[in-house]
Structures are given as structure tokens and as C-alpha cells.
N, CA, C and O atoms as a DFTB+ gen file, in Angstrom:
336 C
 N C O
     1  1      -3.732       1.744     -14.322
     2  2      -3.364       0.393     -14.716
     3  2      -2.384      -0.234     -13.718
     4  3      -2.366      -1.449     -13.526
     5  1      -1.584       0.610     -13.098
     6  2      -0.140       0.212     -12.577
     7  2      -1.165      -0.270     -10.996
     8  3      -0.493      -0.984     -10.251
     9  1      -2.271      -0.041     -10.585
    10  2      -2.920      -0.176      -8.849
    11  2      -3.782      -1.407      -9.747
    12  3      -4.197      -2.247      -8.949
    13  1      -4.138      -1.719     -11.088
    14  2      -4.944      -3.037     -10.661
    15  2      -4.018      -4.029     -11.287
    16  3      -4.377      -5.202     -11.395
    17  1      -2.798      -3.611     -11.722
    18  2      -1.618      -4.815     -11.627
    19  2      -1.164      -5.331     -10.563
    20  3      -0.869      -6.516     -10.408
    21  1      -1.043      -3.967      -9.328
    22  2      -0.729      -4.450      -8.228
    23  2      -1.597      -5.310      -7.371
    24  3      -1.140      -6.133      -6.578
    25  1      -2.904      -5.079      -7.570
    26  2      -4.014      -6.346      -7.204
    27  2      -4.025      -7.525      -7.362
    28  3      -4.275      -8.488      -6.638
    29  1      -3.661      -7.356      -8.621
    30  2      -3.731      -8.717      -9.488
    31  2      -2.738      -9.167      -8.585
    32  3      -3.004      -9.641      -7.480
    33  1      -1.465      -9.011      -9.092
    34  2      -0.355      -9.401      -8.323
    35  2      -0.348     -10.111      -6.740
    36  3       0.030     -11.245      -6.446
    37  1      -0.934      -8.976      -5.778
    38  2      -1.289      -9.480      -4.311
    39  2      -2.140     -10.685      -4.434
    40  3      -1.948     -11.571      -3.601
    41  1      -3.152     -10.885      -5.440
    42  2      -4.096     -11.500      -4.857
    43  2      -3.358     -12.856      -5.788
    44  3      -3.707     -14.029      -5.654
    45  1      -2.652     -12.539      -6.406
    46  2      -2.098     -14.006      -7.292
    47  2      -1.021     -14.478      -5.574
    48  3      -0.994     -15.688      -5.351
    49  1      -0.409     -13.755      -4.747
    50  2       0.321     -14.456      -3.869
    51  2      -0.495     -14.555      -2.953
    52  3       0.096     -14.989      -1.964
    53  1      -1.616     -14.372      -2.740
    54  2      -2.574     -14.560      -1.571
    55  2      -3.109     -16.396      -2.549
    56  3      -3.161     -17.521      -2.053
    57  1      -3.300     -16.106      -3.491
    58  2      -3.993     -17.365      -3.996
    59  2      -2.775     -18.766      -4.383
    60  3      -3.040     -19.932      -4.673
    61  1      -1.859     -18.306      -4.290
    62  2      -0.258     -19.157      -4.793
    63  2      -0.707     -19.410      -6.265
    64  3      -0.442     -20.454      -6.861
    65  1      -1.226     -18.641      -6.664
    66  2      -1.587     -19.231      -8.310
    67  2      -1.883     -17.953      -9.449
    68  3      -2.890     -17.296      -9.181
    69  1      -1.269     -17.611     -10.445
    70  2      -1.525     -16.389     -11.516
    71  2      -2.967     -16.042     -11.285
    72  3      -3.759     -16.984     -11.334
    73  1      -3.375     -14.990     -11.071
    74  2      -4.605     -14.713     -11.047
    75  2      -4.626     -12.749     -11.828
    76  3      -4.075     -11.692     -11.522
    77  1      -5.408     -13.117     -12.697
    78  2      -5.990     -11.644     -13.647
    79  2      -7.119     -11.271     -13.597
    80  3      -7.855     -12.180     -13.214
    81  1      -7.742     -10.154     -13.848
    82  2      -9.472     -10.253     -14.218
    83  2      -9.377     -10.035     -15.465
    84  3      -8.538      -9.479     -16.174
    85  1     -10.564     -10.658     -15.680
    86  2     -11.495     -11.017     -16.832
    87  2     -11.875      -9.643     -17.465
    88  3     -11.291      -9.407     -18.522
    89  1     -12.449      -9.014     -17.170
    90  2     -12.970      -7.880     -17.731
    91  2     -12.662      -7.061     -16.325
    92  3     -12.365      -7.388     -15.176
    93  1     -12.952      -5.497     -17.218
    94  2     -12.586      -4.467     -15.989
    95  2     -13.779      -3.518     -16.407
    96  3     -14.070      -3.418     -17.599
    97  1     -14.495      -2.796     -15.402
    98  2     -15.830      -1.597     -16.287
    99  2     -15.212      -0.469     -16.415
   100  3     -14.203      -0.110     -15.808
   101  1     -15.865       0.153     -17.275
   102  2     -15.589       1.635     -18.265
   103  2     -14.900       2.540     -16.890
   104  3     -15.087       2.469     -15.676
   105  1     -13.962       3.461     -17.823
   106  2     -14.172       4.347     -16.796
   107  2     -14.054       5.804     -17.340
   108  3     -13.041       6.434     -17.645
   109  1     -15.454       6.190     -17.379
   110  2     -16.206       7.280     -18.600
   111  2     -16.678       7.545     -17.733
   112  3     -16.413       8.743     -17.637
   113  1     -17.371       7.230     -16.763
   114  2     -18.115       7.572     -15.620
   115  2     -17.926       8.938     -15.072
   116  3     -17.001       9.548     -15.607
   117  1     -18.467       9.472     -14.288
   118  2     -17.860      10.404     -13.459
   119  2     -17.684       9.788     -12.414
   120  3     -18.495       9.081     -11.816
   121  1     -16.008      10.168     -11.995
   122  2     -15.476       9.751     -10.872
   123  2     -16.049       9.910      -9.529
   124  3     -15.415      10.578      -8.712
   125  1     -17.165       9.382      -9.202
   126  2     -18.101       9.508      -7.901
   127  2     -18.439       8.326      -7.383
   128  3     -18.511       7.433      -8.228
   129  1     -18.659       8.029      -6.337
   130  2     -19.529       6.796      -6.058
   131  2     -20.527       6.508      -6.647
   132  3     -20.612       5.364      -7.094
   133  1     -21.635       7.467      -6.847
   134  2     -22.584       6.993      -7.636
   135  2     -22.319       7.009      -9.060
   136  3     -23.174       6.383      -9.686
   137  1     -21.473       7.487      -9.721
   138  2     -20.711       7.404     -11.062
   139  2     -20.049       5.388     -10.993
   140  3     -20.165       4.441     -11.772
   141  1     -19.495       5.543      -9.846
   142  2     -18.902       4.040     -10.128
   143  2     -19.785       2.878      -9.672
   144  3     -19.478       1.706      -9.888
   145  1     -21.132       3.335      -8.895
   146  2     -22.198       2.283      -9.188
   147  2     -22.961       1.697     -10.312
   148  3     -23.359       0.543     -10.470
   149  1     -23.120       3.115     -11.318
   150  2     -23.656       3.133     -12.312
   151  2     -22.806       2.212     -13.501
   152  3     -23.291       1.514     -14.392
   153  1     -21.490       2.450     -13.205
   154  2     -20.656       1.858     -13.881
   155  2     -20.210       0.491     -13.652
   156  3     -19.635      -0.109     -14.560
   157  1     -20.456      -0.143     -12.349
   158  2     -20.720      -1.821     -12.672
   159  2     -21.832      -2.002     -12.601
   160  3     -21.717      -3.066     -13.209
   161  1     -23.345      -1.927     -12.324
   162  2     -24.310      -2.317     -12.818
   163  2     -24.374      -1.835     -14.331
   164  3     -25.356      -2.479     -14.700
   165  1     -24.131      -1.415     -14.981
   166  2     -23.924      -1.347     -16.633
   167  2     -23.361      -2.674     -16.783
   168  3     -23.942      -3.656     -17.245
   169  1     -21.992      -2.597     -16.282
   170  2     -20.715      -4.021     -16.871
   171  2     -21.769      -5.408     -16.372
   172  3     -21.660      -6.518     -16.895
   173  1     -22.367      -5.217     -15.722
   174  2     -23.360      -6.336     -15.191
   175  2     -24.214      -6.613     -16.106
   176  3     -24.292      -7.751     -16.570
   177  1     -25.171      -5.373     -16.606
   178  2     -26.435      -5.430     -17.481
   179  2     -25.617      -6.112     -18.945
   180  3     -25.882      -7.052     -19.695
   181  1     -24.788      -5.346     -18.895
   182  2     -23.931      -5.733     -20.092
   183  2     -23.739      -7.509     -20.807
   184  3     -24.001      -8.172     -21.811
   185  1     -23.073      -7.609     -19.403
   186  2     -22.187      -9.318     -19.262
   187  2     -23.524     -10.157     -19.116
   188  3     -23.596     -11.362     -19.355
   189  1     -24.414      -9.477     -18.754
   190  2     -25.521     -10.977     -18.569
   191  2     -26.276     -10.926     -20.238
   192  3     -26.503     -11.940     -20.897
   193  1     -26.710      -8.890     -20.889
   194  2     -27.033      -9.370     -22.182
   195  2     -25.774     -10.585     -22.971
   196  3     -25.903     -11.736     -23.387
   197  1     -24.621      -9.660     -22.901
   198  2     -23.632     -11.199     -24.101
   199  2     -24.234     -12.620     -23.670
   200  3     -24.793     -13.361     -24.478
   201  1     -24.080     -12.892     -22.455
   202  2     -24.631     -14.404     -22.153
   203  2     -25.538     -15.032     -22.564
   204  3     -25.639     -16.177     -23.004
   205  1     -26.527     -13.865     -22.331
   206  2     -27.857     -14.576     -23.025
   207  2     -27.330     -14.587     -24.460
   208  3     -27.616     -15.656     -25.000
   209  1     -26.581     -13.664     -25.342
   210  2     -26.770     -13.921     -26.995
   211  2     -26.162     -15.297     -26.824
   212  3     -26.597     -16.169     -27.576
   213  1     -25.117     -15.662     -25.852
   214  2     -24.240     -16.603     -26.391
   215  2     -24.945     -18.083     -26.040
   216  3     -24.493     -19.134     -26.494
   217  1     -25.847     -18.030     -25.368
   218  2     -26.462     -19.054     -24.939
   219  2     -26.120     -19.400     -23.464
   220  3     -26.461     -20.513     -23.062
   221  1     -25.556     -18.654     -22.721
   222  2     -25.235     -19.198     -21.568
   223  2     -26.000     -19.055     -20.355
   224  3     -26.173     -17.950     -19.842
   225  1     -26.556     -20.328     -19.783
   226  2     -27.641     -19.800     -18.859
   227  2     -27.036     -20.236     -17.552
   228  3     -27.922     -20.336     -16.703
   229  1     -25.910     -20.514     -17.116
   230  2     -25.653     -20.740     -15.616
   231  2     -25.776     -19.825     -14.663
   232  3     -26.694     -19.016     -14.804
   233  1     -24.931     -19.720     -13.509
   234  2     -25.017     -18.787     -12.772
   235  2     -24.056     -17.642     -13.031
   236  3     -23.003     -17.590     -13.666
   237  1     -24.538     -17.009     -12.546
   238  2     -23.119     -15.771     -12.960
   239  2     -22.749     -15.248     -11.598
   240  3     -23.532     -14.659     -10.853
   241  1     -21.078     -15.601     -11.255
   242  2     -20.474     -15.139     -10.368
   243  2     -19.914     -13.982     -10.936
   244  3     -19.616     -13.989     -12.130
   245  1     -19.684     -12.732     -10.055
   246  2     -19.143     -11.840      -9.972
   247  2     -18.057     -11.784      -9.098
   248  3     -18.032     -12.845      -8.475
   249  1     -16.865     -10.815      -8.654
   250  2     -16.622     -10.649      -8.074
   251  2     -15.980      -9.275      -7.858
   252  3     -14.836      -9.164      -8.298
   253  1     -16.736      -7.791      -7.019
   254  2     -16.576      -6.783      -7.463
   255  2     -15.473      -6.145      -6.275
   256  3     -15.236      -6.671      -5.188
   257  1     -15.045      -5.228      -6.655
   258  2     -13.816      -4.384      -5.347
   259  2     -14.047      -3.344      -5.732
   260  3     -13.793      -2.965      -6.875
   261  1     -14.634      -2.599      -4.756
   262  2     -14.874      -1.106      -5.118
   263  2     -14.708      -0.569      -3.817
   264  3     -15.269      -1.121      -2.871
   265  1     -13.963       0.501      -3.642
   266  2     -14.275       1.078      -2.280
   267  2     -15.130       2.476      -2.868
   268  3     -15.189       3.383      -2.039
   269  1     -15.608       2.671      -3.821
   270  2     -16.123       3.971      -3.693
   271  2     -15.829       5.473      -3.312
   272  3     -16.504       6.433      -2.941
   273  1     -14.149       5.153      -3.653
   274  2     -13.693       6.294      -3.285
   275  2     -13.840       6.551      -1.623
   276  3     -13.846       7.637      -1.045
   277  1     -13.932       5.488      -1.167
   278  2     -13.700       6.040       0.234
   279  2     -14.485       6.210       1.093
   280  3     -14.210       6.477       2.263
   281  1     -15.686       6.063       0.570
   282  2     -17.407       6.953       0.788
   283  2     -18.446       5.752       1.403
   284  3     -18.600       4.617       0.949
   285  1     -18.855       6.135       2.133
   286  2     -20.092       4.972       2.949
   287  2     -20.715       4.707       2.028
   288  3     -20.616       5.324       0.968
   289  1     -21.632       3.565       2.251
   290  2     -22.753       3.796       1.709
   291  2     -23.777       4.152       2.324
   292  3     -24.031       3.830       3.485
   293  1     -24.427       4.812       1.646
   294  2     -25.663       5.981       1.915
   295  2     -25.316       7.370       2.209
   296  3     -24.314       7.906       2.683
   297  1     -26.441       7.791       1.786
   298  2     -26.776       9.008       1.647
   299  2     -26.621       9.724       0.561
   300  3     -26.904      10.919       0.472
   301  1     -26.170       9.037      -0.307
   302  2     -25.935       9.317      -1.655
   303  2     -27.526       8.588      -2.477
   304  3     -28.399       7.867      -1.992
   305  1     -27.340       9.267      -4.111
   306  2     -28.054       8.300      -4.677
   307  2     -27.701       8.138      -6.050
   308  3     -26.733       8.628      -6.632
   309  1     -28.913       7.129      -6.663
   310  2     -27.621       6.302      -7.598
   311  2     -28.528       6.419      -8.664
   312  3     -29.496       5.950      -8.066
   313  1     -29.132       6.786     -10.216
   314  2     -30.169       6.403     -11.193
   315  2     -31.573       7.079      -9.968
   316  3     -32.693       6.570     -10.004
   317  1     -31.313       7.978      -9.206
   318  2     -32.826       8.346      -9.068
   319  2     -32.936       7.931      -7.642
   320  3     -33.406       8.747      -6.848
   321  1     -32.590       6.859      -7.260
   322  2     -32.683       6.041      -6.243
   323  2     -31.714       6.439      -5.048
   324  3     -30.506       6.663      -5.130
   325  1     -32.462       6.471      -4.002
   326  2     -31.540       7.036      -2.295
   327  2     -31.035       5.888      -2.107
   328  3     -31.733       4.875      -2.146
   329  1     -29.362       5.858      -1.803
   330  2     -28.977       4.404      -1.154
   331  2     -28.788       4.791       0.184
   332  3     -28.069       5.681       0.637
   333  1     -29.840       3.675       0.987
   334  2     -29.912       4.625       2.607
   335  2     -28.739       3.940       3.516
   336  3     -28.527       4.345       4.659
């Protein structure tokens, strides 16, 4: 909690204006890259079902920060799938 306060924080003086997120995804995952892919495409699948219940059909911005633990991408894989 205390590293995405400090985000928040930087990016509120990078922006000169309070800035929080909205939602944050699970973290049940296993701590892996492909654990934390799985885990915002969920918060994704997720946030677009509520929308649709709620009626909302605009666009949907995201905006995600992940370093993945550190880890390239590729060569890993994610649901089955090689990310090359």
C-alpha cells in the first residue's frame, strides 16, 4: 500500500493536481508476470462486464503500470498463450 501511495503522490506533483486510482487489481495472483497479466486482463474483463450492466457504452481508457517484476516481455506465457 505504502509504494502505490507513493505513486499516487509523485504523479499528483508531476500533474500539480491530487491524483488517486480508481480501482487497483486483485492480488491473489501468483506473484509472476504471467500471474500479473492474468490479473489485469481479469480487472479489464471485469470493468468492461460492470459497464455493460450499467449501461455504459463509451470508450474505456485504461491506464496500466506494471513492470512485471522486472521481466521482459517474452518468453514467458500467459492462459496457454507464448508472449514472444
Amino acid at each position: 500500500r505504502k509504494r502505490v501511495q507513493r505513486l499516487e503522490e509523485v504523479i499528483s506533483s508531476h500533474l500539480k493536481a491530487p491524483f488517486t486510482f480508481d480501482a487497483k487489481t486483485a492480488t491473489d495472483r501468483l506473484m509472476t508476470p504471467e500471474g500479473r497479466l492474468e490479473s489485469i486482463g481479469d480487472f479489464l474483463a471485469g470493468l468492461c462486464e460492470w459497464r455493460g450492466k450499467k449501461g455504459l457504452r463509451g470508450k474505456l481508457r485504461a491506464l496500466v503500470l506494471e513492470d512485471f517484476h522486472i521481466n521482459p516481455m517474452g518468453g514467458w506465457s500467459c492462459g496457454g498463450a507464448l508472449i514472444p
